[in-house]
C-alpha positions as CSV (number, residue, x, y, z in Angstrom):
1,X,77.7,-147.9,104.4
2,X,75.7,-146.5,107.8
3,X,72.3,-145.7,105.1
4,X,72.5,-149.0,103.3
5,X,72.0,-150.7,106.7
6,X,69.9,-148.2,107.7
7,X,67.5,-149.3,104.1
8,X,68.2,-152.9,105.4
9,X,66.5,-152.2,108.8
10,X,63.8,-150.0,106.8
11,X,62.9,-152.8,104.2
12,X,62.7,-155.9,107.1
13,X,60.1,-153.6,108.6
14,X,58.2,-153.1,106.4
15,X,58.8,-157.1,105.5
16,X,57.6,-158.1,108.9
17,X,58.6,-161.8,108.9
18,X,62.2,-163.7,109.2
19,X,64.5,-163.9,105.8
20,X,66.9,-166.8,104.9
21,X,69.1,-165.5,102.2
22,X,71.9,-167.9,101.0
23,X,75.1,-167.3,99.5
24,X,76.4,-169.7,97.2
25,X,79.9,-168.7,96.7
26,X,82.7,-170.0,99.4
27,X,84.2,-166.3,99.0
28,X,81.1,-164.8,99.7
29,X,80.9,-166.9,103.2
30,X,84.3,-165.9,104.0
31,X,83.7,-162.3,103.1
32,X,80.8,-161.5,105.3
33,X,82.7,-162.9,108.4
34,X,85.6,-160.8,107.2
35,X,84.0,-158.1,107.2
36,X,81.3,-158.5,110.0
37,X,78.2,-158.3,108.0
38,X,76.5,-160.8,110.4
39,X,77.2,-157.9,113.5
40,X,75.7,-155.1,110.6
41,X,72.2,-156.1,110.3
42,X,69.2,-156.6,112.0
43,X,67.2,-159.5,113.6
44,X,65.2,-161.6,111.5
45,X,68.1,-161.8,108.1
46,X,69.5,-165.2,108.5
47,X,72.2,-165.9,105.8
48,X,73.0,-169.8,105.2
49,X,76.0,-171.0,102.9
50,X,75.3,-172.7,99.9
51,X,77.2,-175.5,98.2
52,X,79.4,-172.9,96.0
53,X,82.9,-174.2,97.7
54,X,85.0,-176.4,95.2
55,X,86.7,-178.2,97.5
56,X,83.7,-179.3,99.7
57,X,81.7,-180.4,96.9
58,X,84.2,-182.9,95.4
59,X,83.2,-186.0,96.6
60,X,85.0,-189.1,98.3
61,X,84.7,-191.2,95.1
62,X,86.8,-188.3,92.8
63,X,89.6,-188.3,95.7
64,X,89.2,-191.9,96.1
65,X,90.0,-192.2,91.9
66,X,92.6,-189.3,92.0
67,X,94.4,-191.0,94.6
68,X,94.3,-194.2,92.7
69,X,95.2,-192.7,89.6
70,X,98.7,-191.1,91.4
71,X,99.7,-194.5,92.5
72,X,99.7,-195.7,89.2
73,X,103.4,-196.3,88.1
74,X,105.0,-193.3,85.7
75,X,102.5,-191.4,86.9
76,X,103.0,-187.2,88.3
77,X,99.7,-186.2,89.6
78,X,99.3,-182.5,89.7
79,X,97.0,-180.6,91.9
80,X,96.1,-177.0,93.3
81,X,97.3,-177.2,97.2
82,X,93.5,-177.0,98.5
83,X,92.9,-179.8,97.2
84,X,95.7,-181.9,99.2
85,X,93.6,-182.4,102.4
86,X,90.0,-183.5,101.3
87,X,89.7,-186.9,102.9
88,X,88.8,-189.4,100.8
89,X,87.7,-192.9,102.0
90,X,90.5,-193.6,103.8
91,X,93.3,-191.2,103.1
92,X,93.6,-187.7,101.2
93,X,96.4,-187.1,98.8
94,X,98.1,-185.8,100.9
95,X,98.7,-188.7,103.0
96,X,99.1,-190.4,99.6
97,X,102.2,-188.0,99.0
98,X,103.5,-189.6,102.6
99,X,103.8,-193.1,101.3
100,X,105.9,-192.1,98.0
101,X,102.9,-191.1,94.8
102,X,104.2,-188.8,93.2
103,X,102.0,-186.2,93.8
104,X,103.1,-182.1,93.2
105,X,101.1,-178.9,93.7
106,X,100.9,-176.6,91.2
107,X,99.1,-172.8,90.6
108,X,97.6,-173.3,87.2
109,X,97.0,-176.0,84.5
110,X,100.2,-174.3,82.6
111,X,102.5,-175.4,85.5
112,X,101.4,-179.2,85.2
113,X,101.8,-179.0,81.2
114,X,105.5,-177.2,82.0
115,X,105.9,-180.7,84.0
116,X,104.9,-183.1,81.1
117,X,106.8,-181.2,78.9
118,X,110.2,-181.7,80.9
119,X,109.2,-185.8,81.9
120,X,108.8,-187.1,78.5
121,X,108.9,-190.4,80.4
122,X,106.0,-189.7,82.6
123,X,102.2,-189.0,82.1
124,X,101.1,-185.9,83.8
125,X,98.0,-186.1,85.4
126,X,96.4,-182.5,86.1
127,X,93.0,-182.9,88.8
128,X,91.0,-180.3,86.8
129,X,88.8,-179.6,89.8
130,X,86.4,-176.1,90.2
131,X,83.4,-173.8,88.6
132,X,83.0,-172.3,86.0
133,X,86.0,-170.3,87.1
134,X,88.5,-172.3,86.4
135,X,87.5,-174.2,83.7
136,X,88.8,-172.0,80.9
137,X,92.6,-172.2,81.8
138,X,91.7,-175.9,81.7
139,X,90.6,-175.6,78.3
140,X,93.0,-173.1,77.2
141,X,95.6,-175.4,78.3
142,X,94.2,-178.4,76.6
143,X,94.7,-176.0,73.5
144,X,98.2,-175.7,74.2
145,X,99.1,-179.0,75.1
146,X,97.2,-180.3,71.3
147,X,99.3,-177.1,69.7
148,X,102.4,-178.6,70.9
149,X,102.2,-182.0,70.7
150,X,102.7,-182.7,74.1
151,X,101.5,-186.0,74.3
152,X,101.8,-186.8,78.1
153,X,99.7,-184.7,79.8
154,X,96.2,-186.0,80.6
155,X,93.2,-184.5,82.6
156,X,91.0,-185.9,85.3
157,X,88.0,-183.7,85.7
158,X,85.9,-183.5,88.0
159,X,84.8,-179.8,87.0
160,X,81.4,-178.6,88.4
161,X,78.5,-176.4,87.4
162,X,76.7,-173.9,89.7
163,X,73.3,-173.1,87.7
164,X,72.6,-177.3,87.8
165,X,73.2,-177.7,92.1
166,X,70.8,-174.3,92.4
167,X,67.9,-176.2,90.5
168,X,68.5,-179.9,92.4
169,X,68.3,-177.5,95.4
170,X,65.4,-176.3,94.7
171,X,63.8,-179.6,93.2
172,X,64.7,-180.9,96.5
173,X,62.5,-179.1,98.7
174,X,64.8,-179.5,101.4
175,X,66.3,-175.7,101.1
176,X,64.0,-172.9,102.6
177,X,65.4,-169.9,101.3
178,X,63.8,-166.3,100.1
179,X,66.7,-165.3,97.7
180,X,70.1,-166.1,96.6
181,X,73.5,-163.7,96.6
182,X,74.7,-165.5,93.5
183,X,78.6,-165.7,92.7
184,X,80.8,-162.9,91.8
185,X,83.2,-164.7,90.0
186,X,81.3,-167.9,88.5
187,X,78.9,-165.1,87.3
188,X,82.4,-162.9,85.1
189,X,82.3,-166.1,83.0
190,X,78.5,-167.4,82.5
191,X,76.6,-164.3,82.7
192,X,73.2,-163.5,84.6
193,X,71.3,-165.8,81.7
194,X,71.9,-169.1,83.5
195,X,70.3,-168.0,86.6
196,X,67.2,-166.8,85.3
197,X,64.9,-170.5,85.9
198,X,65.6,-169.3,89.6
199,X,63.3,-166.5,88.8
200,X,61.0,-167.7,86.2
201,X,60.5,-171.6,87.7
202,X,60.7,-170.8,91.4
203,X,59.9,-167.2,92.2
204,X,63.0,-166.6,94.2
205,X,65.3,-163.4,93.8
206,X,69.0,-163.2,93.8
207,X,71.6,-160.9,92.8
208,X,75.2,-161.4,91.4
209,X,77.3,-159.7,93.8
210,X,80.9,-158.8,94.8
211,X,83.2,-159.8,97.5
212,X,83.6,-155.6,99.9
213,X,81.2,-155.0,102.3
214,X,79.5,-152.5,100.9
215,X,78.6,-155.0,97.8
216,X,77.4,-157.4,99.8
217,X,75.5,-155.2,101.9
218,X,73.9,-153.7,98.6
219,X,72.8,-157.4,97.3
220,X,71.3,-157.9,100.2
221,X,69.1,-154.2,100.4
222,X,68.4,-155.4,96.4
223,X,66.9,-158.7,97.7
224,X,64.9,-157.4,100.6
225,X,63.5,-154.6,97.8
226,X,62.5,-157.8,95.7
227,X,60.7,-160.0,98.2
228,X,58.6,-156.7,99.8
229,X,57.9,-156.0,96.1
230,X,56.9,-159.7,95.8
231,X,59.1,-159.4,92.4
232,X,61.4,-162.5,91.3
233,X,64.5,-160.9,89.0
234,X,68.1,-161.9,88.6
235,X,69.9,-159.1,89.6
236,X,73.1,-157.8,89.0
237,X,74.8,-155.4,91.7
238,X,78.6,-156.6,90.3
239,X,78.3,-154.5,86.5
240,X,81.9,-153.4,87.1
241,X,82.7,-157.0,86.0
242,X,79.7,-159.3,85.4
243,X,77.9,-158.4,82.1
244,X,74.4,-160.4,81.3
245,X,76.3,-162.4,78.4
246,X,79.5,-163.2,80.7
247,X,82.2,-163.5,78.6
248,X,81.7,-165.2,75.8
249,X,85.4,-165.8,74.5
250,X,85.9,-168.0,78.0
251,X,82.7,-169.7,77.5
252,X,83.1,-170.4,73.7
253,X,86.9,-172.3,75.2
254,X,85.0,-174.4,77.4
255,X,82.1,-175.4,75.3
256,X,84.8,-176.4,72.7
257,X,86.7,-178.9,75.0
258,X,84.1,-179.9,77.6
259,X,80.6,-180.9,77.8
260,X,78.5,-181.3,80.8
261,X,77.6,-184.5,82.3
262,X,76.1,-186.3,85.8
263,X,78.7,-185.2,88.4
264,X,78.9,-186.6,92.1
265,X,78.3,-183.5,94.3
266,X,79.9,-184.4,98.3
267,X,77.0,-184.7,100.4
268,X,74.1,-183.7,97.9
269,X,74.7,-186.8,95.2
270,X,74.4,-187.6,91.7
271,X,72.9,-184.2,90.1
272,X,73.0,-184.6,86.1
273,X,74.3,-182.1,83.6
274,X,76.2,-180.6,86.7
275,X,80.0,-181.5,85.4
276,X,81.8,-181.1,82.6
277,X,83.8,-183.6,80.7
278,X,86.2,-183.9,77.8
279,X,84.8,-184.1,74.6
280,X,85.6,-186.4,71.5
281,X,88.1,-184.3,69.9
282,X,90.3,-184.5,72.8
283,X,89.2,-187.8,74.9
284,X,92.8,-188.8,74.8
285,X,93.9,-186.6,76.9
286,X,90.9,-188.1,79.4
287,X,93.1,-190.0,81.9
288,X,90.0,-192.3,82.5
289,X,90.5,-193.5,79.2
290,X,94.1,-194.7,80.3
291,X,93.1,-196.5,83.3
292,X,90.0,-197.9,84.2
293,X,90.0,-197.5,88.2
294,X,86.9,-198.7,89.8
295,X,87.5,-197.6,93.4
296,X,84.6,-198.6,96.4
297,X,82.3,-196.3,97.7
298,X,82.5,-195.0,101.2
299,X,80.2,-193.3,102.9
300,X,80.5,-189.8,104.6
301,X,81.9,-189.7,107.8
302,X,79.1,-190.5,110.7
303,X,78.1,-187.4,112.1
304,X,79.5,-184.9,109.8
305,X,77.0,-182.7,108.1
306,X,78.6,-181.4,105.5
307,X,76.0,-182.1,103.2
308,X,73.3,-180.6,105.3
309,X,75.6,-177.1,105.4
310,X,76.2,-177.6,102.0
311,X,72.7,-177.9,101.7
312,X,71.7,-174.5,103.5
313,X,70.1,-176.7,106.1
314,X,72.3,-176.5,108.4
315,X,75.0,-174.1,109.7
316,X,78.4,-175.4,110.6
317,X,77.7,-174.9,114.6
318,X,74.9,-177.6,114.3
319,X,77.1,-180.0,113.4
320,X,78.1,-182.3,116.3
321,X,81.6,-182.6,114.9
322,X,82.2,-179.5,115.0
323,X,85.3,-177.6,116.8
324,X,85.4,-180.7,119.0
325,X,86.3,-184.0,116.4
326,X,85.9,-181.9,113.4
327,X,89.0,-178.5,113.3
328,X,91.0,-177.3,110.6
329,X,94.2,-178.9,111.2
330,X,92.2,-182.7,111.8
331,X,89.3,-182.3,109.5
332,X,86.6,-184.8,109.4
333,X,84.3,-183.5,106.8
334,X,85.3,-181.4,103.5
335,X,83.8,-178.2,104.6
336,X,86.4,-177.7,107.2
337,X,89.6,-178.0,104.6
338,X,89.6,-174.9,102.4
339,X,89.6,-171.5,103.4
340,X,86.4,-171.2,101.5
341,X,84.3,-174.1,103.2
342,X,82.0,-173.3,105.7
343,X,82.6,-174.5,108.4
344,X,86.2,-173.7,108.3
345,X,85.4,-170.2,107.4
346,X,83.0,-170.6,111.0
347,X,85.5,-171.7,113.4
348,X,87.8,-169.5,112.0
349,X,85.5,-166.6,112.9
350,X,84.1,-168.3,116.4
351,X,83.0,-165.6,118.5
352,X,82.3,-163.5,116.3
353,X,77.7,-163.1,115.1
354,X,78.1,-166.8,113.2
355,X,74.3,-167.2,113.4
């Protein structure tokens, strides 16, 4: 690992100017505090987080609807745990849980379908929330549920798209960034393909990496290589597991249950083709189609910038909120509720090179 800092140092001076890098992926923020990249390379590398945690991104108008959707009578509302938390507009579910919905935490889309299965009497609601990741087992699942007839079990997704936010970020001209460390596991499902507009439209270089030091470290030695080359490719330092097609099987699921659509991103907006919804063959298991819940819109909290982090214009110590009103256990914004988010992942790792 001490020569692949070493070709770090080398290539930034030969570079001779500042470099913003961001990394997309929640799991990559939390990796390089884990393991101390920030400490490992020289002045002049500044890494930003990107809007690649699903729990940040969902915004205050999907926990606004899921919540309302849970406090519908006869209704279980299954979630993953991370998302329990989020605030909405006024509440999170998990304060929704507090005053009686009937809300349970599950570990996959199978366990809600075990639920609907067992309450014939109920309809079980799964919050289908995540990348490109999770969105398979959603799909899969669907498949089961239609294989056995199980008629109770309904989806409200809210699923999200990682090439689509890269391109508003980019039309947006807010983000100031040289290259991007792409996802590791978005990328084991879509491929390298999706990226390559990032290359071919806007000149920037990234690379698909993993989640040890040592791949991280490499992506970031691959990037520098690209920008003193003055090349633009879409790299892919993770071959153990990402493969240029992805995996075709898991993207041939989604494509036949889901089809993108406009998605609310927390903090960034409307940005279109960014979701993914059901499509006609199984729209009755869309629990939107059960209920029509037209819940208000709130604004984000004043002060929080979670959008700016989300962003990359920001890091989390900008933030005014931040450690004082804003901490894990009384979050203010989204970014400080999963392990993933950014500025959780910051104040978890206070005092340690967060710059």
């Amino acid at each position: 690992m001490r020569l692949i800092v070493e070709k770090i140092k080398s290539l930034m001076g030969q570079i001779g100017r500042p470099v913003r890098l961001m990394e997309v992926c929640g799991t990559h923020t939390v990796a390089i505090f884990r393991h101390g990249i920030r400490s490992l390379l020289p002045e002049g590398i500044r890494l930003l987080s990107g809007p690649g945690c699903p729990v940040c991104v969902t915004s205050i108008r999907n926990i606004d609807t899921a919540i309302a959707i849970s406090k519908a009578d006869d209704v279980i509302f299954t979630t993953f745990g991370d998302m329990m938390r989020v605030p909405g507009g006024r509440q999170s579910l998990s304060e929704a849980r507090a005053e009686d919905a009937d809300i349970r935490i599950v570990y996959s889309p199978l366990d809600a379908l075990k639920f609907a299965s067992e309450n014939k009497d109920k309809m079980i609601v799964f919050f289908a929330t995540g990348f490109e990741t999770t969105s398979p087992s959603v799909a899969g699942t669907l498949f089961e549920a239609e294989r056995r007839g199980i008629d109770n079990f309904y989806i409200y997704s809210v699923h999200k798209l990682v090439p689509p936010v890269l391109k508003a970020l980019l039309d947006s001209g807010d983000v100031r960034v040289d290259g991007f460390i792409l996802p590791g596991h978005v990328s084991t499902i879509i491929g390298s393909r999706p990226y390559e507009f990032i290359a071919s439209d806007y000149k920037k270089p990234s690379v698909i990496t993993g989640f040890d030091a040592e791949d991280i470290l490499q992506a970031i030695t691959m990037l520098l290589d690209q920008i003193l080359s003055a090349r633009a490719d879409v790299e892919i330092q993770y071959k153990r597991v990402v493969k240029e097609h992805g995996n075709p099987k898991a993207v041939s699921l989604i494509n036949e249950y889901f089809e993108p659509c406009g998605a609310h991103w927390r903090g960034i907006g409307v940005i279109p083709q960014s979701g993914l919804k059901l499509r006609d063959n199984v729209s009755h298991r869309d629990v939107k189609t059960v209920f029509d819940i037209d819940v208000p819109d709130h604004p984000e909290p004043k002060a929080c910038s979670c959008g700016e982090v989300l962003r990359g214009i920001k890091i989390p110590p900008e933030c005014p909120l931040f450690g004082k009103a804003c901490t894990p256990d009384k979050p203010v914004g989204a970014c400080m509720v999963s392990t993933e988010g950014s500025c959780a992942a910051y104040y978890r790792y206070r005092g340690s090179n967060s710059g």
